[in-house]
C-alpha positions as CSV (number, residue, x, y, z in Angstrom):
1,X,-26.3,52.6,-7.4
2,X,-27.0,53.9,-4.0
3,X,-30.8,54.4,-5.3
4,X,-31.2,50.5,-6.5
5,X,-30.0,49.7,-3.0
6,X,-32.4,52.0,-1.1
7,X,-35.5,50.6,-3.6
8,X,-34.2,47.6,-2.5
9,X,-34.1,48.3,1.0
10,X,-37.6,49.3,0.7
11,X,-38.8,45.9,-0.8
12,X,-36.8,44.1,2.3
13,X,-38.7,45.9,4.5
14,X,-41.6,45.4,2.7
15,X,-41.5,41.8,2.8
16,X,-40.2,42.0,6.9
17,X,-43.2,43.2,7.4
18,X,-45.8,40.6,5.9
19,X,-46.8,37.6,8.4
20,X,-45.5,34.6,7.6
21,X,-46.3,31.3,8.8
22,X,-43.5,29.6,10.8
23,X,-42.2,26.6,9.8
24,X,-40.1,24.8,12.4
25,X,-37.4,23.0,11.3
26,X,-34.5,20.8,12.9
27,X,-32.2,23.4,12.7
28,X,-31.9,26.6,15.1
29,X,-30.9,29.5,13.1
30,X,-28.7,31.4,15.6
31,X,-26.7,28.6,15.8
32,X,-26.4,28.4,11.8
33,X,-25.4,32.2,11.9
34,X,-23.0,32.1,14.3
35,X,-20.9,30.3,11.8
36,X,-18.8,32.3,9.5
37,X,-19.5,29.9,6.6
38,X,-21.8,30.7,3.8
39,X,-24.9,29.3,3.7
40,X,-26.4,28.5,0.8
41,X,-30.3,27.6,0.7
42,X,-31.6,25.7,-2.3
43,X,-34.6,24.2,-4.0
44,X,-36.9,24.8,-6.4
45,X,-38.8,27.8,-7.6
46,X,-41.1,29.3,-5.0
47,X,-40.7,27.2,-2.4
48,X,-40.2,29.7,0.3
49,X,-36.2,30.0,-0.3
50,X,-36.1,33.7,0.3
51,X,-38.8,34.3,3.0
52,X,-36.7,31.4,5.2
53,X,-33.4,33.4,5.0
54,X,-35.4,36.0,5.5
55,X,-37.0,34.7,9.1
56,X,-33.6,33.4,9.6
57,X,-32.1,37.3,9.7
58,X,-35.5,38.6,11.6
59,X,-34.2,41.0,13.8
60,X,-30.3,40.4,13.1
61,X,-28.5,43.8,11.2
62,X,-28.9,42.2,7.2
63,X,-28.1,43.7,4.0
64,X,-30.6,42.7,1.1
65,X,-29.4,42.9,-2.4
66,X,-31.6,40.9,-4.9
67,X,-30.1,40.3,-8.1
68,X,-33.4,40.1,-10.1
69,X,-33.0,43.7,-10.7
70,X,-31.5,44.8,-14.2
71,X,-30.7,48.5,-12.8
72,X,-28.4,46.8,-10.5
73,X,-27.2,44.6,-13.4
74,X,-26.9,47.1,-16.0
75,X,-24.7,49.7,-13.7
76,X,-22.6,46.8,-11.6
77,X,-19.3,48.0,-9.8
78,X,-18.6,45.8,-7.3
79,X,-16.7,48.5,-5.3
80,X,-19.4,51.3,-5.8
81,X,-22.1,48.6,-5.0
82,X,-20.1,47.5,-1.5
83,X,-19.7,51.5,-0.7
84,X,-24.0,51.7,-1.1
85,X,-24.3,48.9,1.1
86,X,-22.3,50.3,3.9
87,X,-24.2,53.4,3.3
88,X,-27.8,51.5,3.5
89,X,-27.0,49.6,5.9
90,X,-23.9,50.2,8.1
91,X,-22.5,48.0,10.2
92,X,-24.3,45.1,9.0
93,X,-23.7,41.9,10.3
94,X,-24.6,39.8,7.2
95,X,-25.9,39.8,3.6
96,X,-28.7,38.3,1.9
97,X,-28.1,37.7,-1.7
């Protein structure tokens, strides 16, 4: 489990890294985070739903766990996988699913 999450890890830093163009929007991000709510970001396929959250965490402590992946899937325990994110990533402030 711990090995999905540090693969994964990998990708989210991968993907940290790549320029993006900003968008601006009407809404400021820190302001969105500092409520404890879930936020939820919808619309359809490829439309830049992942790589927004993602600017919206730049620089913020974020755990990264992408569902896509069957590994993950095939061996889920949701205590074993909350352990490996603590180990990945401890102290994290939020979590990017």
């Amino acid at each position: 489990m711990k090995t999905t999450i540090l693969n994964q890890r990998a990708e989210r830093d991968e993907l940290m890294s790549r320029p993006y163009q900003q968008r601006h929007t009407r809404y400021d991000a820190d302001e969105l985070l500092q409520n404890p709510l879930i936020k939820l970001i919808t619309g359809p396929r490829r439309v830049g739903k992942s790589v927004f959250a993602l600017l919206m965490l730049q620089g913020k402590n974020f755990a990264y766990l992408n569902f896509d992946d069957n590994q993950l899937l095939e061996k889920w325990d949701e205590d074993l996988v909350m352990l490996a994110l603590e180990d990945v990533y401890p102290g994290y402030d939020f979590m990017l699913l």
